[in-house]
C-alpha positions as CSV (number, residue, x, y, z in Angstrom):
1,X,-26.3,33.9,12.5
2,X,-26.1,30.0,12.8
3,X,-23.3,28.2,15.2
4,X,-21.6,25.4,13.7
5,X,-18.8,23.3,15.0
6,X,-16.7,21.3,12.3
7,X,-14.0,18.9,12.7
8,X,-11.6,17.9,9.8
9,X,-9.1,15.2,9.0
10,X,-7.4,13.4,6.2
11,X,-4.6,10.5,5.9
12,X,-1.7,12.5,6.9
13,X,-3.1,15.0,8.9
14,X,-1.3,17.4,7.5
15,X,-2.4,19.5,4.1
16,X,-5.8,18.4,3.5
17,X,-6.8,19.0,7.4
18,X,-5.7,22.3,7.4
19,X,-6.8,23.4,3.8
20,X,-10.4,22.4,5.1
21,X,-10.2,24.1,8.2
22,X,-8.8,27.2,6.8
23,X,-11.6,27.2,4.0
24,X,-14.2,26.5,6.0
25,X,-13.6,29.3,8.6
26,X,-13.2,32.0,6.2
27,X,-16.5,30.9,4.4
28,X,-18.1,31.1,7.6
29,X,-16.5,34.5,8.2
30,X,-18.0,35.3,4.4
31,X,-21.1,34.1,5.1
32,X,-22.0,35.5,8.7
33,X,-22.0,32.6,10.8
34,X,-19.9,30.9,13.9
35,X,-17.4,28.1,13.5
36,X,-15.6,26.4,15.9
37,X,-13.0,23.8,13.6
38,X,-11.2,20.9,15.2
39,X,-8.4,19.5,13.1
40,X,-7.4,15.9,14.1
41,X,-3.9,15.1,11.8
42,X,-0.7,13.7,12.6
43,X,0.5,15.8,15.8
44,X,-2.8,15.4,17.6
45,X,-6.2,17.0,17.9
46,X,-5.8,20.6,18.1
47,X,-9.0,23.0,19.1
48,X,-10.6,19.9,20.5
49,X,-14.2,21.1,20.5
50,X,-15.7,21.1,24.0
51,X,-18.8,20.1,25.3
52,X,-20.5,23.5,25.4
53,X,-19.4,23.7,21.8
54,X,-21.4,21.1,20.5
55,X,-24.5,21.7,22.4
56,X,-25.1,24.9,21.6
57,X,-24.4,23.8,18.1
58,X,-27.0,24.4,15.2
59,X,-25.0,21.8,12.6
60,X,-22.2,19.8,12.3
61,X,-19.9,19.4,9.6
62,X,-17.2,16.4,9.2
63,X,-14.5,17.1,6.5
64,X,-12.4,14.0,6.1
65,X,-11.3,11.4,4.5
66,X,-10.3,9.0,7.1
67,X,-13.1,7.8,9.8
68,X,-13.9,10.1,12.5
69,X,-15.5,9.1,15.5
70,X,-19.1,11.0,15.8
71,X,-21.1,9.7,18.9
72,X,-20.1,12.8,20.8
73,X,-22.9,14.6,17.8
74,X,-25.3,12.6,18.6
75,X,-28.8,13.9,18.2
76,X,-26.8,16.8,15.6
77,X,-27.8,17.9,12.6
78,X,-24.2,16.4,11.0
79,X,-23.0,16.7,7.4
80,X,-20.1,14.5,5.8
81,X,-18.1,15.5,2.8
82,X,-14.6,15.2,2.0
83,X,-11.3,17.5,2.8
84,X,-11.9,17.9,-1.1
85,X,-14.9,19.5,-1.4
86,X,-14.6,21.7,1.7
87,X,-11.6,23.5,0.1
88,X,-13.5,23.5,-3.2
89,X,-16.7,25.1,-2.0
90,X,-16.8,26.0,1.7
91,X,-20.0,28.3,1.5
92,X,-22.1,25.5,-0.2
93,X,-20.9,23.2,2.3
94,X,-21.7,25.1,5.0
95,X,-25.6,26.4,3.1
96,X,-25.9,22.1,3.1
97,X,-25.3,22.0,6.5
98,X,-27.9,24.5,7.5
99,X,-30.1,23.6,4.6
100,X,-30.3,20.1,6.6
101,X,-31.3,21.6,9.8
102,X,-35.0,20.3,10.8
103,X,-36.5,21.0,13.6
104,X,-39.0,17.8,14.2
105,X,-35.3,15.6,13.8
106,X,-33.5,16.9,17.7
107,X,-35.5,14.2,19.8
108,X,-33.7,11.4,17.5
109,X,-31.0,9.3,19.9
110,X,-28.4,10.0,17.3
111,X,-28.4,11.8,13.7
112,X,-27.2,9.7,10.7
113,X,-24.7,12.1,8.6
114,X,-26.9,14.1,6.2
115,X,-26.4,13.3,2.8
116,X,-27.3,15.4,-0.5
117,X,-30.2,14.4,-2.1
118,X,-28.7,15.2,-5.8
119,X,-26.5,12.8,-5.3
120,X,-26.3,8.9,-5.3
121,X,-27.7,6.6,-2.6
122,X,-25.6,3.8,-4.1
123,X,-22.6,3.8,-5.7
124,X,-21.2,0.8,-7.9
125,X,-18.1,-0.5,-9.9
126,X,-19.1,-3.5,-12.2
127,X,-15.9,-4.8,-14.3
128,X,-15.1,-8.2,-16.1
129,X,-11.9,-9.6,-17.3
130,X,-12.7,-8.6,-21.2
131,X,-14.3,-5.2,-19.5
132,X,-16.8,-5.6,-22.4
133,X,-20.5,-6.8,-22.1
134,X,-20.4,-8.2,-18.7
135,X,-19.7,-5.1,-17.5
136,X,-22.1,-3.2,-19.4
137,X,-25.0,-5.7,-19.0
138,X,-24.0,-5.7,-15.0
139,X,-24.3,-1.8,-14.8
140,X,-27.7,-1.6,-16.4
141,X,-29.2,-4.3,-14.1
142,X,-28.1,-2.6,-11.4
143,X,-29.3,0.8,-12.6
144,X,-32.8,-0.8,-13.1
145,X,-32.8,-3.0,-9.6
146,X,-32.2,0.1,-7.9
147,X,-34.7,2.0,-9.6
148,X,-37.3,-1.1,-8.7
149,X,-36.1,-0.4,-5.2
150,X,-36.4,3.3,-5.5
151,X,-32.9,4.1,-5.0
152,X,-30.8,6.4,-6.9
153,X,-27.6,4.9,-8.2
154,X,-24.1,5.7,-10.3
155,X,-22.3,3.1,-11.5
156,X,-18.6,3.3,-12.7
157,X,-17.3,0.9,-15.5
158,X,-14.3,-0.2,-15.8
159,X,-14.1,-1.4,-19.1
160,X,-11.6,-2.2,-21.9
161,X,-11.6,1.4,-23.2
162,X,-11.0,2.4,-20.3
163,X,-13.3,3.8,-16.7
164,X,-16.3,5.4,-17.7
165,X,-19.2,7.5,-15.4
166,X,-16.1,7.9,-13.1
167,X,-17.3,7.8,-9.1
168,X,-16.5,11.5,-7.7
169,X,-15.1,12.0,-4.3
170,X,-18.6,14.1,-3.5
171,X,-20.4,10.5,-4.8
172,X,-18.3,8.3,-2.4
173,X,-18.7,10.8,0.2
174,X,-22.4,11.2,0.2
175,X,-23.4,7.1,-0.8
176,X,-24.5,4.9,1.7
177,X,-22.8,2.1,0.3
178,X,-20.2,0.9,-2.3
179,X,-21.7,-2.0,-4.4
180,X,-19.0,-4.1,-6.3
181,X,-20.2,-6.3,-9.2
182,X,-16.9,-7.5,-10.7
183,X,-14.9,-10.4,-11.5
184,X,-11.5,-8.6,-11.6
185,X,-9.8,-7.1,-8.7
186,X,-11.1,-3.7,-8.1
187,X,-9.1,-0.8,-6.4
188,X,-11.0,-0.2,-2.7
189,X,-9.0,2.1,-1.3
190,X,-10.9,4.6,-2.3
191,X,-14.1,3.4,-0.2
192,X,-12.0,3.6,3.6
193,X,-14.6,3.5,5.7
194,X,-17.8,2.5,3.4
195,X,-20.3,0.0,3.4
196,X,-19.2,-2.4,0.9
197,X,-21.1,-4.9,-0.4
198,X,-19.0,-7.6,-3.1
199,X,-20.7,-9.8,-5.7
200,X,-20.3,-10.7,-9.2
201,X,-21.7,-9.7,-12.8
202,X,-23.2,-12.6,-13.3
203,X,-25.4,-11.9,-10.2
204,X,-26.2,-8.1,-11.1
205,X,-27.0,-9.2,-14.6
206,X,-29.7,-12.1,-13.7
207,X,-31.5,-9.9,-10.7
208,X,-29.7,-6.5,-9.9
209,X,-33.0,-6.0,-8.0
210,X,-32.7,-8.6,-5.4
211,X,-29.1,-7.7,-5.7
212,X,-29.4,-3.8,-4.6
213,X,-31.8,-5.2,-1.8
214,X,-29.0,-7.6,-0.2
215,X,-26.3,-5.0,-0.9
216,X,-28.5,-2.7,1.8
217,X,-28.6,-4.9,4.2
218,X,-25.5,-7.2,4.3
219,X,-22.8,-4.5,3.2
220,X,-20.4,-4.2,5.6
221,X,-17.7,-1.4,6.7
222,X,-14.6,-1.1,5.0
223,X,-11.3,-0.5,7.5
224,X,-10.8,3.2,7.6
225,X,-6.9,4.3,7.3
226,X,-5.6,4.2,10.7
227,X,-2.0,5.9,9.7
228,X,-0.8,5.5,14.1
229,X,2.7,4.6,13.4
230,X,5.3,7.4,11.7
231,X,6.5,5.2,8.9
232,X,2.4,4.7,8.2
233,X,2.3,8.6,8.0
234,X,5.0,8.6,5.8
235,X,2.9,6.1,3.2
236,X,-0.1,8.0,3.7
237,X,2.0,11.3,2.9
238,X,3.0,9.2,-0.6
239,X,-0.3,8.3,-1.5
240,X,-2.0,11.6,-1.0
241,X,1.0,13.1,-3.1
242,X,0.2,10.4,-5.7
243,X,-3.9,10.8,-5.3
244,X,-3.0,14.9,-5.9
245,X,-1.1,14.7,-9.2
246,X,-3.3,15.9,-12.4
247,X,-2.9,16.3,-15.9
248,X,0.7,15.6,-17.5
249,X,2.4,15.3,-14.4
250,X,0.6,12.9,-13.4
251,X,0.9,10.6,-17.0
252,X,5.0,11.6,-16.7
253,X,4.8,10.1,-13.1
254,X,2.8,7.0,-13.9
255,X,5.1,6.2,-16.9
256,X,8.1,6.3,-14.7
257,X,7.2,4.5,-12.1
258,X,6.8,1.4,-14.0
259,X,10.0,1.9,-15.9
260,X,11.9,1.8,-12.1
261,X,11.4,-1.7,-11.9
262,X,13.3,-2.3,-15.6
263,X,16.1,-0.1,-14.6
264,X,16.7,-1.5,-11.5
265,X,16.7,-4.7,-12.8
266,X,18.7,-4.3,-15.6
267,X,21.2,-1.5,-14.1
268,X,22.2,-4.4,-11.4
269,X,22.4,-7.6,-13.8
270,X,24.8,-5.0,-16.2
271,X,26.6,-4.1,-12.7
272,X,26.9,-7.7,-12.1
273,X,28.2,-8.4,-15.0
274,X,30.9,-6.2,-15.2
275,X,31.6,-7.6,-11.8
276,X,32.3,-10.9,-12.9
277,X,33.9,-10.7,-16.3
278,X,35.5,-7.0,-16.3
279,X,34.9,-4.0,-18.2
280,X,34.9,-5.7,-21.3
281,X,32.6,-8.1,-20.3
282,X,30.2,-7.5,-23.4
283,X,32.5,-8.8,-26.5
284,X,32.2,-11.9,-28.4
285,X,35.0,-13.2,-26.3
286,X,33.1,-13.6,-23.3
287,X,30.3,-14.8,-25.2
288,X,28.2,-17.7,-23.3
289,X,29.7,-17.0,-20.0
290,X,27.7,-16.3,-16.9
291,X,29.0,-12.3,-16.6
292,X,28.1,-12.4,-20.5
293,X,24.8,-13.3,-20.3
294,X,24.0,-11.6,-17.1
295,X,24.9,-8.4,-18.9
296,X,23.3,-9.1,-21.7
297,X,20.0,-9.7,-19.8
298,X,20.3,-6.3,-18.3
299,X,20.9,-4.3,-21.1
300,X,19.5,-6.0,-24.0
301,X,16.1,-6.9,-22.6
302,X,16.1,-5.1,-19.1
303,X,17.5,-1.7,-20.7
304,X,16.0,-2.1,-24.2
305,X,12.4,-2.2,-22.3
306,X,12.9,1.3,-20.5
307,X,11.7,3.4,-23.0
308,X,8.8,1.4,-24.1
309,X,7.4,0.8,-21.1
310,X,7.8,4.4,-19.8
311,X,6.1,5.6,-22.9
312,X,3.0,2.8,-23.0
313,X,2.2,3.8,-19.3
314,X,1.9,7.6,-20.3
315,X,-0.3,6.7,-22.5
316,X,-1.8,4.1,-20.5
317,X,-2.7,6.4,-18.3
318,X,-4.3,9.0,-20.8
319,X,-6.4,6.7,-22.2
320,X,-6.6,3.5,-20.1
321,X,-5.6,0.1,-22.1
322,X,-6.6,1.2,-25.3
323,X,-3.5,3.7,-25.5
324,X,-0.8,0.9,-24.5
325,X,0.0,-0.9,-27.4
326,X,0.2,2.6,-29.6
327,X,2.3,4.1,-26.8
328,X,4.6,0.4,-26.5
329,X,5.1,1.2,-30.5
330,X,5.7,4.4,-30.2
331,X,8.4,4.1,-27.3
332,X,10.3,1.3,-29.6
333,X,10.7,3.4,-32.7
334,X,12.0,6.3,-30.2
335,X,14.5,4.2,-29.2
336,X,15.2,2.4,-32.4
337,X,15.9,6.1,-33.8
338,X,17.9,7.3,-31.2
339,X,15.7,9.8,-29.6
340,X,15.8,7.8,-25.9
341,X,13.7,8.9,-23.0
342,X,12.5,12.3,-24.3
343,X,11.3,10.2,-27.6
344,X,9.7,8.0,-25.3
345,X,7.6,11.3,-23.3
346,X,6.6,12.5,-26.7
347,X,5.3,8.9,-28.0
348,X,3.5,8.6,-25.0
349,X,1.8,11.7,-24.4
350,X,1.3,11.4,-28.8
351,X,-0.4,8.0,-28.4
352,X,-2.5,8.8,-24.7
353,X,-4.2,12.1,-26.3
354,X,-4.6,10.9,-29.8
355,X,-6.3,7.8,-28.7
356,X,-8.3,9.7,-26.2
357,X,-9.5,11.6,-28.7
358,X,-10.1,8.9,-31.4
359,X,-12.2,6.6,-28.5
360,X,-14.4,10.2,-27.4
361,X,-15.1,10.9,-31.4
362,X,-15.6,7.3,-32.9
363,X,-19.4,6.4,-31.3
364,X,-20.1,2.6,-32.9
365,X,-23.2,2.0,-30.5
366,X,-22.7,-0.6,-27.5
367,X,-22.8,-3.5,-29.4
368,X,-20.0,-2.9,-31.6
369,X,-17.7,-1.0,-28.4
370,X,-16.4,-4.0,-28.3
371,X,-14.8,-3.7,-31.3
372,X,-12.8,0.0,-30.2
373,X,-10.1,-1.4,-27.2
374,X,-9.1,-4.4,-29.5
375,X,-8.9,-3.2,-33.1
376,X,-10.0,0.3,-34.3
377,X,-8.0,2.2,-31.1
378,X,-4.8,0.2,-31.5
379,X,-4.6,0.6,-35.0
380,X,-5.4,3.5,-35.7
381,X,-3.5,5.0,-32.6
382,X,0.1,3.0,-33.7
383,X,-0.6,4.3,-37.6
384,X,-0.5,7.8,-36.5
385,X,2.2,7.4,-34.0
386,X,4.3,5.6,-35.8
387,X,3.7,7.8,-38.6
388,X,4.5,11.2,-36.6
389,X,7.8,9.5,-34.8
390,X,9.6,8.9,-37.8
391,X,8.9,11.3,-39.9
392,X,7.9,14.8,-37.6
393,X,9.3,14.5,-34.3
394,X,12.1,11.5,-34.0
395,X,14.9,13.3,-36.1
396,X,14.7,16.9,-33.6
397,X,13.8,14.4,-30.5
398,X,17.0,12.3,-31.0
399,X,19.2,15.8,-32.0
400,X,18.2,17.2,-28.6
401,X,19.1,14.2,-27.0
402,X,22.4,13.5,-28.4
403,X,23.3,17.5,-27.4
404,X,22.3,16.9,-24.0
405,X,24.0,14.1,-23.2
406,X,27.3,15.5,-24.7
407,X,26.9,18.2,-22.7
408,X,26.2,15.9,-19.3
409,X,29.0,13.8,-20.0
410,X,31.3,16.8,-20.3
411,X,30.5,18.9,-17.5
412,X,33.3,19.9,-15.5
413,X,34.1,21.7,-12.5
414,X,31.4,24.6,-12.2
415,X,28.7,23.5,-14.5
416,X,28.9,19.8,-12.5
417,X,28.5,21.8,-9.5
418,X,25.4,24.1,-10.9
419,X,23.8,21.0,-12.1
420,X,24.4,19.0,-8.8
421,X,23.3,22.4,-6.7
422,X,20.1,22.8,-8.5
423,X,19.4,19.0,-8.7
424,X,20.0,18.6,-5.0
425,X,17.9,21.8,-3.8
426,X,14.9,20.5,-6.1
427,X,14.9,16.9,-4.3
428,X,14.7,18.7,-0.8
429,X,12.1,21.5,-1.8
430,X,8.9,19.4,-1.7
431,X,10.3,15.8,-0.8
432,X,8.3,13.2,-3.1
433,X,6.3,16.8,-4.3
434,X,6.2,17.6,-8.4
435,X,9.7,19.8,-8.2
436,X,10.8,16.8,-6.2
437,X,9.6,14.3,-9.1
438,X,10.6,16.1,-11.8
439,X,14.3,16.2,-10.7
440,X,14.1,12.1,-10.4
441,X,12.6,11.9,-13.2
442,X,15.5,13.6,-15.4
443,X,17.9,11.7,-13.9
444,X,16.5,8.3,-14.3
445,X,15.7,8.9,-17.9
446,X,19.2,9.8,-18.0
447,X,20.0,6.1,-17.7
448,X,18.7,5.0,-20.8
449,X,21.5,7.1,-22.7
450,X,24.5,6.3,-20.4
451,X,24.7,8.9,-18.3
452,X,24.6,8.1,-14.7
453,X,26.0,11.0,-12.7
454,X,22.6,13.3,-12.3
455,X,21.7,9.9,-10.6
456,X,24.0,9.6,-8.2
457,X,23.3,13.1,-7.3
458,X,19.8,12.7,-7.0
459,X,19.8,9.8,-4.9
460,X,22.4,11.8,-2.4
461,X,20.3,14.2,-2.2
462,X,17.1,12.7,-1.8
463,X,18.8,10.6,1.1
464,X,20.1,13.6,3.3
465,X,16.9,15.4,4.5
466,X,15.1,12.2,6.3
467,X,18.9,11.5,7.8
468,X,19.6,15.1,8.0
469,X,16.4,15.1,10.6
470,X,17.3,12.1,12.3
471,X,21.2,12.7,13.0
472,X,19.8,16.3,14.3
473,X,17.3,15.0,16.7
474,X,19.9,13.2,18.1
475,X,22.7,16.0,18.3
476,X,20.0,19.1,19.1
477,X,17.5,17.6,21.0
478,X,16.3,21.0,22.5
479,X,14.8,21.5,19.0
480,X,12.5,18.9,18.6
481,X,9.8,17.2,21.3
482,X,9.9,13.7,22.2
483,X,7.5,12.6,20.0
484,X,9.9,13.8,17.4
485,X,12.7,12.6,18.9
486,X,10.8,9.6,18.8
487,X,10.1,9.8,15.2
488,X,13.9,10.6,14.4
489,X,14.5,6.7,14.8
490,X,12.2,5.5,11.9
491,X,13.1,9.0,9.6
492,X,17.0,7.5,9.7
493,X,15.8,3.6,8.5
494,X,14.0,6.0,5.3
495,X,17.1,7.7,4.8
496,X,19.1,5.0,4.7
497,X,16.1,3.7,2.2
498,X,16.7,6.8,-0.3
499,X,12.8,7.6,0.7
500,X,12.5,11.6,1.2
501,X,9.4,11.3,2.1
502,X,10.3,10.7,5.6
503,X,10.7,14.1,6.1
504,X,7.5,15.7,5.3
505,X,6.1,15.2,9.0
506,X,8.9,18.0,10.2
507,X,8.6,19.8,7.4
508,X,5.0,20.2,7.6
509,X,5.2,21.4,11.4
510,X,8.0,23.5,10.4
511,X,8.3,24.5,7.0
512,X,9.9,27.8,6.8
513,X,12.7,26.7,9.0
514,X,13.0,23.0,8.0
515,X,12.6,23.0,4.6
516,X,15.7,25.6,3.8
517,X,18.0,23.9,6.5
518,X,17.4,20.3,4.4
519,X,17.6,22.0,0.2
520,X,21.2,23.2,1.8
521,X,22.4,20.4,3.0
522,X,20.9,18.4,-0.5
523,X,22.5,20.7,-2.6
524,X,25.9,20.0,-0.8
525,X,25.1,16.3,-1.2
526,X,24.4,17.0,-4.9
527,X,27.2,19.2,-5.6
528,X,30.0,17.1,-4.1
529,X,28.4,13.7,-6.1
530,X,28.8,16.0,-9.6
531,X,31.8,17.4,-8.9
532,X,33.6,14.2,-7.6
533,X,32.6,12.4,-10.8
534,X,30.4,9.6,-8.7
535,X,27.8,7.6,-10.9
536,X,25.2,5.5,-10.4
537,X,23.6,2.9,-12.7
538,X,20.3,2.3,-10.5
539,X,17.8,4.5,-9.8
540,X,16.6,3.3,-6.3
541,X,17.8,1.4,-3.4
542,X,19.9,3.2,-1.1
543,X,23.0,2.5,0.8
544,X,21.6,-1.3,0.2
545,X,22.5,-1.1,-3.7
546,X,26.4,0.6,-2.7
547,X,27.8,-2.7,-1.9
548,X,26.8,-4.0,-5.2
549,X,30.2,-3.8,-7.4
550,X,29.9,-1.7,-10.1
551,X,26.3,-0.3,-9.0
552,X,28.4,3.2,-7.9
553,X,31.8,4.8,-9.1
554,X,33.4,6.3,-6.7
555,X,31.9,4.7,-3.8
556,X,33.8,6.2,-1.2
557,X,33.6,10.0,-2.5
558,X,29.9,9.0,-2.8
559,X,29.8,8.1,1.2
560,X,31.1,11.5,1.8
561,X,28.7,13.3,-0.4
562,X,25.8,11.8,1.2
563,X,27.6,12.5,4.9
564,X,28.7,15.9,3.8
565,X,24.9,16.8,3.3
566,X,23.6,15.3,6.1
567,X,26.0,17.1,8.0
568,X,25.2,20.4,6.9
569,X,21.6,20.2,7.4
570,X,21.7,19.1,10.7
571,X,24.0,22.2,11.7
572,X,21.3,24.4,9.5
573,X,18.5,22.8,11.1
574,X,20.0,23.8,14.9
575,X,20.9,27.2,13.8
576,X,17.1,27.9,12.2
577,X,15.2,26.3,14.7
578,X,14.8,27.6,18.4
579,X,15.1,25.1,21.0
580,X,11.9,25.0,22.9
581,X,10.6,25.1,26.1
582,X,11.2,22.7,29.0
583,X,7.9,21.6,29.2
584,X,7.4,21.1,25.3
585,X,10.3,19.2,25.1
């Protein structure tokens, strides 16, 4: 039986830190040996290995994806992988870390982490504005510098059709540096705490051996995620949620957050409008004055984008650049035919897979790739598209469409109360989690066809838990410690900023109390915005879009909703949650 001690840690500190943890001990439980795990997230260190752990240590294992300080290990046999791959496979982390162990290695000062020999010493992005042969020509002179230099090396393209040889988390983990050869902006975030070394194509392509020699020596650390502050939590807490999405959630996601920006924009100019020239604002009467053409900005361009950009970046994101232009077509003929935002998923998820599969099964050789992202891909992707919208799936699309919003803009009494009960609890279940996503993302498609009231309720909703949290750390502070009495101040600015997120720290110390006590108090907030007949024509923002005339009907039985809900969850959140000791709090 071998002893190992193991630290983990991750952004937030929160589900990835303890995931590892978990998986680790039980694989070590499986497998017959020791483990002592120190998890280092967002409420502190907790298990903080001692000194007497370490020594009598056979290996050390670091599971993270933020930096970790190691000079306590030195002279340890020390393995670094990601939170990822520790809750993926456990026991062959843990066989790596004792397959490292080498006797002849204990008098060294201090250990470098071990890294797996299957895997890359270098890792490398090349990209170039066209993403054609630049980057293809930089990629293989780097492949063959670094076989000169007797490195092994993976290098990711970015390309016009799209990232190809895509860098794992294992290959980031285990490199021992990040080389960038690119003359486009390239994504680092995904290298915290890396050696990175920068250059250009031109460079790789001319001498990627004397490049791959410099990179060794001059690449320099990346600044790992520091995440102190409670509002940087929060952030980290949204990017891991966003890094965790897969498959069509994650295309549904990615569409709709670039349509936000339209609706916003568009909702408020139409707002505006209606501000300055009335409710009739739009006819021919009105025609060239300033409310005329601010409304006509917003729904005419602003509006009449929605649905084509929300399906292009669904299909963007299936199938990189090559899949916009089909999935642009596709999302104008859904709302040319009347099938709105649900035309728009299905155009975009149509265009994404189909030209996926048309760039995997067309093979023109590397010299005529080139070709693919600008001609072949496009073309062929908008035929069939365009094809399948208007004469399979437009007519049943825009059928289903025009039921539902009948149905929306006739609910009444009970079924606006259902609709604003279940939208409310989803918004509060996972704050900024798929359930959580999926509610916004019904409502803000709602827009497009003229229905605004599921977006009132959502964003009431989504505002209470973070204000919920803050309003009860300052009523019931027996409940909560000072560091989260503390915290309570920055949670209410996110209310106030419709970002649920700023709840997940209390929910992740506390879920089975918290996370009940806030869905009740959203579902209020939901249920009072249907029933009371509130709309709103924006889908972000906050209290700092209410002023805005015409953004929200309603405005004052709005206030109360979102009050109402707040309200509740604070009482639910003293009743469900003991008040702790003296010395905790």
């Amino acid at each position: 039986m071998s002893k190992i001690v193991a630290v983990t840690a991750c952004p937030t500190g929160i589900a990835h830190t303890i995931m590892a943890a978990e998986a680790l001990q039980q694989a070590a439980d499986r497998t017959g040996h020791s483990l002592r795990v120190e998890t280092q997230g967002s409420v502190g260190t907790r298990n903080t290995l001692s000194a007497e752990d370490i020594a009598t240590a056979d290996a050390v294992i670091i599971a993270a994806d933020t930096r970790v300080d190691t000079a306590r290990f030195a002279g340890k046999y020390m393995l670094e992988v990601s939170t990822v791959a520790a809750i993926r496979d456990a026991e062959a982390v843990i066989r790596h870390a004792l397959g490292q162990v080498n006797p002849g290695a204990q008098t060294a000062a201090a250990a470098a982490p071990a890294r797996d020999p299957s895997l890359p010493q270098i890792v490398a992005i090349t990209s170039c504005p066209t993403g054609i042969a630049h980057t293809f020509m930089a990629a293989e002179g780097l492949e063959s510098g670094a076989k000169a230099n007797n490195y092994s090396i993976k290098v990711e393209t970015q390309g016009s059709v799209g990232a190809q040889n895509t860098l794992t988390a294992a290959d980031v983990a285990n490199a021992e540096i990040v080389l960038i050869a690119a003359d486009t902006n390239v994504d680092l975030s995904r290298f915290a705490g890396k050696r990175i070394y920068e250059t250009s194509t031109k460079a790789a392509i001319k001498d990627g051996a004397q490049v791959v020699r410099t990179a060794m020596v001059e690449a320099k650390a990346a600044a790992p995620a520091t995440g102190v502050a409670y509002a940087d939590q929060v952030k980290a807490a949204k990017a891991q949620q966003s890094a965790s999405r897969t498959g069509a959630y994650k295309h549904l996601m990615t569409g709709v957050s670039y349509m936000i920006p339209f609706v916003v924009a568009g909702g408020l100019l139409i707002a505006l409008g209606f501000a300055l020239g009335g409710i009739y604002v739009y006819e021919d009467a009105n025609k060239g004055t300033l409310a005329w053409t601010l409304f006509t900005i917003g729904a005419k361009s602003g509006f009449a984008l929605m649905v084509p950009i929300l399906a292009g970046f669904i299909a963007h994101s299936i199938a990189d650049r090559p899949g916009l232009a089909p999935g642009m077509i596709g999302g104008m003929i859904a709302a040319s035919i009347g099938a709105g935002f649900i035309g728009g998923i299905a155009a975009g998820f149509l265009a994404g897979y189909t030209v996926k599969f048309l760039n995997d099964k067309i093979q023109l050789g590397r010299n005529l790739d080139g070709l693919k992202p600008v001609l072949i891909l496009p073309l062929l992707g908008t035929a069939i598209v365009g094809l399948l919208m208007y004469y399979v799936v437009g007519e049943p699309v825009s059928l289903v469409l025009a039921a539902i919003t009948a149905w929306l803009k006739g609910l009444q009494g009970s079924n606006a109360i259902f609709l604003g009960l279940l939208l409310g609890s989803m918004m509060a279940f996972d704050m900024g989690g798929p359930v959580n996503k999926a509610a916004y993302a019904f409502a803000t498609g709602l827009i497009a066809s003229e229905v605004y009231a599921p977006m009132a309720a959502v964003m009431a909703a989504g505002m209470t838990p973070p204000l919920a949290l803050a309003l009860a750390t300052v009523l019931f502070k027996n409940r909560f410690t000072a560091d989260e009495r503390e915290a309570g101040k920055a949670t209410a600015v996110l209310g106030i900023s419709f970002i649920t997120e700023g709840a997940i720290p209390f929910a992740a110390k506390d879920p089975l109390r918290v996370i009940p006590a806030l869905m009740i108090g959203s579902a209020v907030a939901g249920a009072l915005s249907m029933v009371m007949g509130s709309e709103l024509r924006v889908p972000h923002g906050g209290v700092f879009v209410l002023p805005i005339p015409n953004a929200v009907t309603n405005l004052g039985a709005y206030l109360l909703a979102i009050v109402a809900g707040t309200v509740v969850s604070a009482l639910a959140l003293a009743a469900l949650k003991k008040p702790l000791a003296a010395n905790a709090a």
